[in-house]
C-alpha positions as CSV (number, residue, x, y, z in Angstrom):
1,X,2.5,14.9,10.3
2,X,2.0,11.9,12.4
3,X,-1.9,12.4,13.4
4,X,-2.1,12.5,9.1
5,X,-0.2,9.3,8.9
6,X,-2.7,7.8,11.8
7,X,-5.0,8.4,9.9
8,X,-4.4,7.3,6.9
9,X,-7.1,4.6,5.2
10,X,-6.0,1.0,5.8
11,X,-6.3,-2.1,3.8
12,X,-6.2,-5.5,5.1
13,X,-7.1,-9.1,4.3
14,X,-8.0,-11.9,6.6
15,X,-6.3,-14.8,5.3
16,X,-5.5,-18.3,6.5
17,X,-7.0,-22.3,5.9
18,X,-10.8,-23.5,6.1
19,X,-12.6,-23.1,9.1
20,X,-10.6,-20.8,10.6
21,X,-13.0,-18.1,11.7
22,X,-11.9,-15.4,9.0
23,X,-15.5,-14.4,8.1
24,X,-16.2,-14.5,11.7
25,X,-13.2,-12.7,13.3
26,X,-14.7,-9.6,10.6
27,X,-18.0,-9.9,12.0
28,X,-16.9,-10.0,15.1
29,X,-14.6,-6.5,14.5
30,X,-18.1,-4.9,13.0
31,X,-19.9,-5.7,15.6
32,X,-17.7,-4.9,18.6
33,X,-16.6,-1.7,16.8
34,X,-20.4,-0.5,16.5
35,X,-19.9,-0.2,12.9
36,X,-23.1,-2.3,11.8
37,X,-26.2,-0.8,10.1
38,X,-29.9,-1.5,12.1
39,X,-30.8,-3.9,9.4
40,X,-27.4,-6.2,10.1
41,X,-28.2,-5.7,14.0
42,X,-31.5,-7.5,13.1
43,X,-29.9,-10.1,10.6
44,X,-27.4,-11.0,13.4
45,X,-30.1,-11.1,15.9
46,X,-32.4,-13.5,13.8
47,X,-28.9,-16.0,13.2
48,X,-29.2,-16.5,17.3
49,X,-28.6,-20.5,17.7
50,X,-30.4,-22.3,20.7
51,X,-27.2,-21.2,22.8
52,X,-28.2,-17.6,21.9
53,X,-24.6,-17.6,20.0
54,X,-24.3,-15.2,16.9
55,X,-23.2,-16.0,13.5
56,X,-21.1,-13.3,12.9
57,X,-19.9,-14.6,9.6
58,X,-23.2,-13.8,7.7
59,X,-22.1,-10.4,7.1
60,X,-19.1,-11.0,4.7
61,X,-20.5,-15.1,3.2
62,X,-22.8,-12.9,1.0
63,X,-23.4,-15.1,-1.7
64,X,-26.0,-18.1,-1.1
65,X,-23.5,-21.1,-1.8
66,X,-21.2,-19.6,0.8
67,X,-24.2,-19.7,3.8
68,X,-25.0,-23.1,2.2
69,X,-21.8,-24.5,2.4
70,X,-20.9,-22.3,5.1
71,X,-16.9,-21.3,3.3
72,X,-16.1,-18.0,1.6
73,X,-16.0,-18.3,-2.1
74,X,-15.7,-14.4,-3.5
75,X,-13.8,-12.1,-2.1
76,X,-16.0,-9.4,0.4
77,X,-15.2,-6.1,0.8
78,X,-16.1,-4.1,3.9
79,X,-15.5,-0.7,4.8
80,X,-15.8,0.8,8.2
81,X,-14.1,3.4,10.4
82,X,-13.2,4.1,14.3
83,X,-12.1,7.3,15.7
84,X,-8.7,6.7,14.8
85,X,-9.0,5.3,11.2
86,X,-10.6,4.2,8.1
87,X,-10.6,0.8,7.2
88,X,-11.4,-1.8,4.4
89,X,-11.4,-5.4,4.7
90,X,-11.3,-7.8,2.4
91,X,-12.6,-11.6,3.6
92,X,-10.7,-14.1,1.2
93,X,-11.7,-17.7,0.8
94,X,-9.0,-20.3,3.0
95,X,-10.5,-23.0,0.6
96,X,-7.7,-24.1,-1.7
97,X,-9.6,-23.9,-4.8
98,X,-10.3,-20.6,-4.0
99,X,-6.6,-19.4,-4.3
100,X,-6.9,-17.0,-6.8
101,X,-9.2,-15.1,-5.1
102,X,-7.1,-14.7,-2.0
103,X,-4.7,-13.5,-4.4
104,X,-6.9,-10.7,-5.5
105,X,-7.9,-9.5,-2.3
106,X,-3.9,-9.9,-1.0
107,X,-2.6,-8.0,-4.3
108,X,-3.8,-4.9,-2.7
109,X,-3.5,-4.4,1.3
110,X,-1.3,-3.2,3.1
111,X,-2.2,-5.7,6.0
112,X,-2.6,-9.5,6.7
113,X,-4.7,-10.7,9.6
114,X,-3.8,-14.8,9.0
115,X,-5.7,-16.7,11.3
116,X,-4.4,-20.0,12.5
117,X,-7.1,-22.6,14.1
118,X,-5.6,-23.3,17.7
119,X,-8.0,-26.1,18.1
120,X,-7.1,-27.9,14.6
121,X,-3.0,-28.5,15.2
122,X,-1.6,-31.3,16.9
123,X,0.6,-30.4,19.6
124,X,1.4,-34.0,20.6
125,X,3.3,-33.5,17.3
126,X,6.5,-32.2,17.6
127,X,8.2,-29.9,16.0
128,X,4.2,-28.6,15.7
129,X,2.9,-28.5,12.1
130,X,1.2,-25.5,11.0
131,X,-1.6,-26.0,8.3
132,X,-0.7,-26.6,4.5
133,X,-3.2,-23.8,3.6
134,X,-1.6,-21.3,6.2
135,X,1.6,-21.9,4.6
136,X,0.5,-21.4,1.2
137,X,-1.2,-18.3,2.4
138,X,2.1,-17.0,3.8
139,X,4.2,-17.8,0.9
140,X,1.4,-16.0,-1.2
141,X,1.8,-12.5,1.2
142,X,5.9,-13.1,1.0
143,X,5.9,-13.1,-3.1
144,X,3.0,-10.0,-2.8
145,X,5.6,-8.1,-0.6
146,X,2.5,-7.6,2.0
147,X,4.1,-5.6,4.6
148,X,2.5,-6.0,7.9
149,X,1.2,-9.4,8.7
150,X,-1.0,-10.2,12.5
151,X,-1.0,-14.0,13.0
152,X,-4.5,-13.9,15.0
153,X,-3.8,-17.3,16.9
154,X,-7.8,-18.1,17.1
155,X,-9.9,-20.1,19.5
156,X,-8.1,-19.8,22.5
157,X,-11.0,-20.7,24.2
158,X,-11.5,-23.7,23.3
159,X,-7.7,-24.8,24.7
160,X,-8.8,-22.7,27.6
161,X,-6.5,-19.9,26.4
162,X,-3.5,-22.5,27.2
163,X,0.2,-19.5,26.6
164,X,1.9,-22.8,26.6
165,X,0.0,-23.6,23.1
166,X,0.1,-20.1,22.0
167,X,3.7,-20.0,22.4
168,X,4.2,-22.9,20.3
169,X,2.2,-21.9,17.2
170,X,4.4,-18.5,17.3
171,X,7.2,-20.6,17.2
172,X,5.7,-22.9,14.4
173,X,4.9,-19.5,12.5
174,X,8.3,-17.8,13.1
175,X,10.1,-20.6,11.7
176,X,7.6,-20.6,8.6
177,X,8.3,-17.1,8.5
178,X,12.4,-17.8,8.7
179,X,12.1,-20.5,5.5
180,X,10.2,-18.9,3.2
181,X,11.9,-15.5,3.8
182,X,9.4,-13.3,5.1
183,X,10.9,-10.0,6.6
184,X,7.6,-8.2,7.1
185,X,6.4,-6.8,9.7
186,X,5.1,-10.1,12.0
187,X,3.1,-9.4,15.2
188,X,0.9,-12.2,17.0
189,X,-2.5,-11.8,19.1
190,X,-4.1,-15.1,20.9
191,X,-7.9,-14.3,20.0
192,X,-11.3,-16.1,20.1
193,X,-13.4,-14.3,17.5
194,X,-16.7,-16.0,18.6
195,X,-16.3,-14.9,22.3
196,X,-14.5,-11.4,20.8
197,X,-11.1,-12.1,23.2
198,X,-8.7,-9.5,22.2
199,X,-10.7,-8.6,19.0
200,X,-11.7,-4.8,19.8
201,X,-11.2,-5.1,23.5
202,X,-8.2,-6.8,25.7
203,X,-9.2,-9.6,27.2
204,X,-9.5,-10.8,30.9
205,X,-8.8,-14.5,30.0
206,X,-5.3,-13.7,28.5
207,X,-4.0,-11.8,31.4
208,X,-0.4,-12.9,30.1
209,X,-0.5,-11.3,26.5
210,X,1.2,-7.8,26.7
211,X,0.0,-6.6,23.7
212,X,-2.8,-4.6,22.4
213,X,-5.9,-6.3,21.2
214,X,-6.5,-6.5,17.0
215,X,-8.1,-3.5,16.5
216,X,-6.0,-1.2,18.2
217,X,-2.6,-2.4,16.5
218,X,-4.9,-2.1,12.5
219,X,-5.4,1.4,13.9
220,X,-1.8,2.4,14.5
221,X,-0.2,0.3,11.5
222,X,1.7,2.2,8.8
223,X,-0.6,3.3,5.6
224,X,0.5,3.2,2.2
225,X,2.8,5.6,1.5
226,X,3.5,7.0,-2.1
227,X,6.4,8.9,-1.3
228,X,9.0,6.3,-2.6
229,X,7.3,5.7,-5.7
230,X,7.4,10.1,-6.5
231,X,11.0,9.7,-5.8
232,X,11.3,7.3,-8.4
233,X,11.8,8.2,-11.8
234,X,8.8,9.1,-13.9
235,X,7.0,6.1,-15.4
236,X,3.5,6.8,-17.7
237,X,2.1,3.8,-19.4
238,X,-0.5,5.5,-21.9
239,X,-4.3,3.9,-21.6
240,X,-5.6,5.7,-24.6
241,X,-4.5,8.1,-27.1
242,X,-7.4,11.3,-27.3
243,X,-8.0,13.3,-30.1
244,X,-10.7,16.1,-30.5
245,X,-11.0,17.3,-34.3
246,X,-8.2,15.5,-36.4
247,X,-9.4,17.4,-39.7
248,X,-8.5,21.2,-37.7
249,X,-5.0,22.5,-38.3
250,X,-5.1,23.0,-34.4
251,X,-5.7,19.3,-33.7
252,X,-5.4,18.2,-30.1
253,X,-3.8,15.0,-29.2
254,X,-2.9,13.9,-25.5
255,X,-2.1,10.9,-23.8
256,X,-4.0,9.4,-20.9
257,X,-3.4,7.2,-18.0
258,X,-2.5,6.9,-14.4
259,X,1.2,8.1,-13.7
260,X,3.1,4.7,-12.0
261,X,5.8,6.3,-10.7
262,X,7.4,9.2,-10.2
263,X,6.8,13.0,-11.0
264,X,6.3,15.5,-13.8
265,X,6.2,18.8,-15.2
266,X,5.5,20.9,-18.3
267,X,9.1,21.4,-19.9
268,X,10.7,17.8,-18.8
269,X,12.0,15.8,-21.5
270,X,10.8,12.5,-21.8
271,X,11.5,9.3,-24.1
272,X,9.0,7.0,-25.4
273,X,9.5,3.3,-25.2
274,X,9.7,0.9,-27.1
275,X,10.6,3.6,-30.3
276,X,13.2,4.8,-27.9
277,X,12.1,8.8,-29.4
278,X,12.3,12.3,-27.0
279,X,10.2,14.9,-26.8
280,X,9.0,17.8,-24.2
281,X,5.7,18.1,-22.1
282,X,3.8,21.0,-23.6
283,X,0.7,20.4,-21.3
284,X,-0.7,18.7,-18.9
285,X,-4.4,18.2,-17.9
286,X,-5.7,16.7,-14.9
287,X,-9.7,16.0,-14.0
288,X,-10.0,19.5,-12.7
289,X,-8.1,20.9,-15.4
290,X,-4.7,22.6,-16.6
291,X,-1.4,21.7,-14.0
292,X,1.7,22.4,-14.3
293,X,3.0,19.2,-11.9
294,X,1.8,15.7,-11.7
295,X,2.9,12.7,-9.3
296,X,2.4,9.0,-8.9
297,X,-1.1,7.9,-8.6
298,X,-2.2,11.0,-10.4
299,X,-4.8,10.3,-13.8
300,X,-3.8,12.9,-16.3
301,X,-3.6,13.7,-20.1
302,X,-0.1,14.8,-21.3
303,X,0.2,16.4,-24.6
304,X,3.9,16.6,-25.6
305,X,5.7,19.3,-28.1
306,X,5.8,16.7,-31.2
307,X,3.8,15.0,-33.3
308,X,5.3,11.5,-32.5
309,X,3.0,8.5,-33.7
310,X,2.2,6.7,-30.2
311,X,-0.6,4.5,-29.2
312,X,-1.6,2.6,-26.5
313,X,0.7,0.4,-24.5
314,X,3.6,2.6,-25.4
315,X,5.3,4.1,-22.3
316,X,6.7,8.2,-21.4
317,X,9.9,7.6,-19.2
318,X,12.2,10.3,-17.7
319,X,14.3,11.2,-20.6
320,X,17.7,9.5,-18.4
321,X,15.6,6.7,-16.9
322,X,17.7,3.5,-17.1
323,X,14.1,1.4,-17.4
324,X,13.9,-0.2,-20.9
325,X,11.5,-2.9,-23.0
326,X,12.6,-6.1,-22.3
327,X,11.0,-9.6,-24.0
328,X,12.4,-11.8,-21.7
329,X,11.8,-11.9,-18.0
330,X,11.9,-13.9,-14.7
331,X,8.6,-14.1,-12.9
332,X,6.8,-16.0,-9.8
333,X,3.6,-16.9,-11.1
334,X,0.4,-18.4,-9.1
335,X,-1.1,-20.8,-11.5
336,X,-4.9,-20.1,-11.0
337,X,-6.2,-22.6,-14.1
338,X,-7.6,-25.6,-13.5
339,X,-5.5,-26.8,-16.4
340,X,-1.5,-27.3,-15.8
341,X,0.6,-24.7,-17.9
342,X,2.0,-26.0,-21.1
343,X,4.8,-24.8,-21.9
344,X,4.6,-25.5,-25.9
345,X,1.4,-23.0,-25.9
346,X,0.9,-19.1,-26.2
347,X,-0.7,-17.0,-23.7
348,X,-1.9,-13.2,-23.6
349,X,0.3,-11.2,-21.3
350,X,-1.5,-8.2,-20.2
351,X,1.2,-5.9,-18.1
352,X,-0.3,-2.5,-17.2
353,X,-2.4,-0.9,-20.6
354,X,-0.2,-3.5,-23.2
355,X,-1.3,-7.1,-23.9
356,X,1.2,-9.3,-25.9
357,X,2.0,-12.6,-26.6
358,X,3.9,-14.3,-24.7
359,X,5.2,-18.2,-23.9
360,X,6.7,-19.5,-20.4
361,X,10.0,-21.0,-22.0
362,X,11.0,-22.9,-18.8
363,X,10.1,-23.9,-15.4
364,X,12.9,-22.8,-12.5
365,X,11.3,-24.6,-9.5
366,X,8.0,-24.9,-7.6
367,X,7.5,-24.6,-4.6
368,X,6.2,-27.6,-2.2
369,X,3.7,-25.9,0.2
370,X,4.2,-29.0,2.7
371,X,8.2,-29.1,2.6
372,X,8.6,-25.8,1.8
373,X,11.2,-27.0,-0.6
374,X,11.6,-25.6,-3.9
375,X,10.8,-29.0,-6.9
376,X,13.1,-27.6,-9.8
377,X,12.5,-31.5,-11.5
378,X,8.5,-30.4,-12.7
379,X,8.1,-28.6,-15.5
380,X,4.6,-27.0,-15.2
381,X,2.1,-25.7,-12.8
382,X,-0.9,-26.7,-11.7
383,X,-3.7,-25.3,-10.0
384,X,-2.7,-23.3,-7.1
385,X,1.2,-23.9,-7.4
386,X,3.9,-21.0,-7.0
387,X,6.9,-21.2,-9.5
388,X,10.0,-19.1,-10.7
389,X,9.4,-19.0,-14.6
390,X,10.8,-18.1,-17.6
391,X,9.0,-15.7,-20.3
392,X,9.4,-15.1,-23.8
393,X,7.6,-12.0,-25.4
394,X,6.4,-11.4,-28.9
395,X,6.8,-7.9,-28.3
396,X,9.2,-6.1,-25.5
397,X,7.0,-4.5,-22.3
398,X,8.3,-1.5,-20.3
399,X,8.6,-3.1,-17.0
400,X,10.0,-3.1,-13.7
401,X,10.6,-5.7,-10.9
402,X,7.4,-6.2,-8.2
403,X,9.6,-4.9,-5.3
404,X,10.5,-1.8,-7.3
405,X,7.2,-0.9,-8.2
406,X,4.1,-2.9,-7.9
407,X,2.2,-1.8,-11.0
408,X,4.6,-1.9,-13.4
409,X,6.1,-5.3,-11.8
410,X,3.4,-7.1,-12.1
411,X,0.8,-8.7,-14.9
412,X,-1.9,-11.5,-15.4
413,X,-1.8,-14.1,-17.8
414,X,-4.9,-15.2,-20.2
415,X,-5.7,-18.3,-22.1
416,X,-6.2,-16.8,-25.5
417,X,-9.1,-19.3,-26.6
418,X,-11.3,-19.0,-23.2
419,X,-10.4,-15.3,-22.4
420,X,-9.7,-16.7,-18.8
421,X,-7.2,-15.6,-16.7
422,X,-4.5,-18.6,-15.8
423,X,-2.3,-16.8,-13.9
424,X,-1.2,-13.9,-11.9
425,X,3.0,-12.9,-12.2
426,X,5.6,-10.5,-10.0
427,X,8.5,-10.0,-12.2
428,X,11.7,-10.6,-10.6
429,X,13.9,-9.2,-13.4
430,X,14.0,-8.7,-16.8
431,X,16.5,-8.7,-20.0
């Protein structure tokens, strides 16, 4: 069982502030790894400056304002594998106005590399101050429950891969770590991703860091696992209703979507939410046709014993799960709008396959990336802020909190005159 878990497919962000050598600590990884294609071999080889030094961060900038500018904008995927494992990275943007998109990538992994600039802190400073960016980063992985996160502690050369220094930024991290609550998994790695110190390889120039280099803890971390969320109780929010003939007596009618959590079978009872009606499974189809057992994560179409008027957004619960429709929850939403949130206006809540009105009827507290303090005198967000909110539905949702289950915890908010999305929410409870 353990070579399976080893193996397992990871995902992983790089995240961090500007300039710190995300895009090309990746390229770097690629590179050193032998995981590059000829034609990126000669792409690398034609980036050669007069000091023959590689620009490794040409294979995740992608788009031509990120070259130009030389920041990440989008969000780049890359997949790649070793002996061990499979991987794929995503290369967020460390640019503040570029939150959201860090967000996306984060909302997924399993892993954060954060990189912190060495060569940008002040160490005359005391205690040392980490980057405003970093921190925002971090309390962005915290609220996204990320589980593992590697502070890569980059360009060590150029303090002449100092421990003195390195000590002190894992000091100035673990006390970020202690105030915003992070209990992850937190592991640190002094690196130069130009040179490749302690990238793919251990490093010569560190000869007092113990640990492994980057590559070789990504291949060992923990995968996702999906056993917790089968143990949970079974959770179906139905994406579309299907119906084959509706003028035959025999008329089939099923219910698709992804199960979110737990397990089922033909014969289980099951209630529908929010009509609060039972019924049986009668059948159960899956892309390769008839089962009689499904389990979280599995896409299936689930025809049930009565004709019971359902549609999409309506949910299929364990007949004794204690999950109901609520209209009123408690959510930390990252604003991602360049317009503050006002209060007095609707938005669209889209949580899982429902959309519904809803309204944010008050502000708790936002948090003050630079104190680290939670404000609880504002009364919106602006672009980039995290806050504890208040929502008011027009219609109840069938939800859970984001540390219970991550799909049905979660949803997006959209300006209902633009179509764009202003924020993205983890519900912390709900009533």
């Amino acid at each position: 069982m353990s070579s399976i878990k080893t193996q397992a497919p990871l995902r992983f962000i790089t995240a961090g502030s500007v300039d710190d050598g995300k895009s090309t600590l990746i390229g770097r990884l690629l590179y050193d790894s032998k995981a590059l294609l000829s034609d990126q071999l000669l792409s690398l080889d034609k980036s050669k400056n007069s000091a023959e030094v590689i620009d490794f961060s040409i294979l995740t900038d992608g788009l031509e304002a990120e070259r130009e500018q030389g920041i990440t904008i989008d969000v780049a995927y890359r997949y790649f594998s070793t002996a061990k494992r499979k991987f794929i990275i995503a290369d967020t943007p460390g640019h503040e106005q570029y939150t959201r998109n860090m967000v996306t990538g984060a909302s997924t992994a399993n892993a954060a590399v954060v990189l912190i600039d060495a060569s940008q802190l002040d160490f005359a400073r005391q205690p040392l101050q980490l980057l405003p960016q970093t921190k925002r980063h971090s309390a962005i992985l915290k609220q996204l429950n990320c589980p593992h996160i590697l502070v890569a502690v980059n360009k060590m050369d150029l303090l002449d891969f100092d421990q003195q220094k390195f000590d002190a930024i894992c000091t100035a991290y673990r006390t970020l770590a202690q105030q915003l609550g992070l209990r992850q998994d937190l592991r640190f790695v002094p690196v130069s991703a130009l040179q490749g110190d302690n990238i793919v390889h251990k490093s010569d120039n560190t000869p007092w860091y113990q640990g492994e280099a980057l590559l070789g803890i990504l291949e060992v971390l923990p995968g996702y696992e999906n056993v917790s969320l089968e143990r949970a109780t079974f959770h179906f929010p139905v994406q579309l209703v299907s119906r084959l003939d509706s003028d035959k007596q025999d008329d089939f009618r099923g219910y698709q979507g992804r199960i979110e959590a737990g397990s089922v079978q033909v014969g289980d009872e099951v209630r529908i939410e929010p009509t609060g009606r039972h019924s049986t499974i009668r059948e159960i189809f899956s892309p390769s046709g008839r089962v009689q057992h499904a389990i979280a994560g599995d896409q299936v179409t689930i025809c049930l014993a009565d004709d019971i008027d359902i549609s999409r957004g309506d949910t299929l619960l364990a007949a004794d799960s204690v999950t109901s429709a609520s209209k009123k929850l408690t959510a930390t939403l990252c604003w991602f709008d360049q317009r503050p949130l006002n209060p007095a206006r609707k938005y669209l809540l889209k949580h899982t396959t429902q959309t519904v009105f809803a309204k944010v009827s008050r502000v708790n507290h936002v948090l003050d990336v630079h104190t680290l303090t939670n404000v609880t005198q504002s009364d919106t967000l602006n672009m980039n802020d995290l806050g504890e909110v208040g929502i008011t539905l027009q219609k109840p949702i069938c939800c859970t909190t984001y540390q219970e289950n991550i799909a049905t915890g979660s949803f997006i908010l959209i300006d209902e005159a633009t179509y764009h999305t202003v924020a993205a929410g983890m519900i912390l409870n709900f009533e």
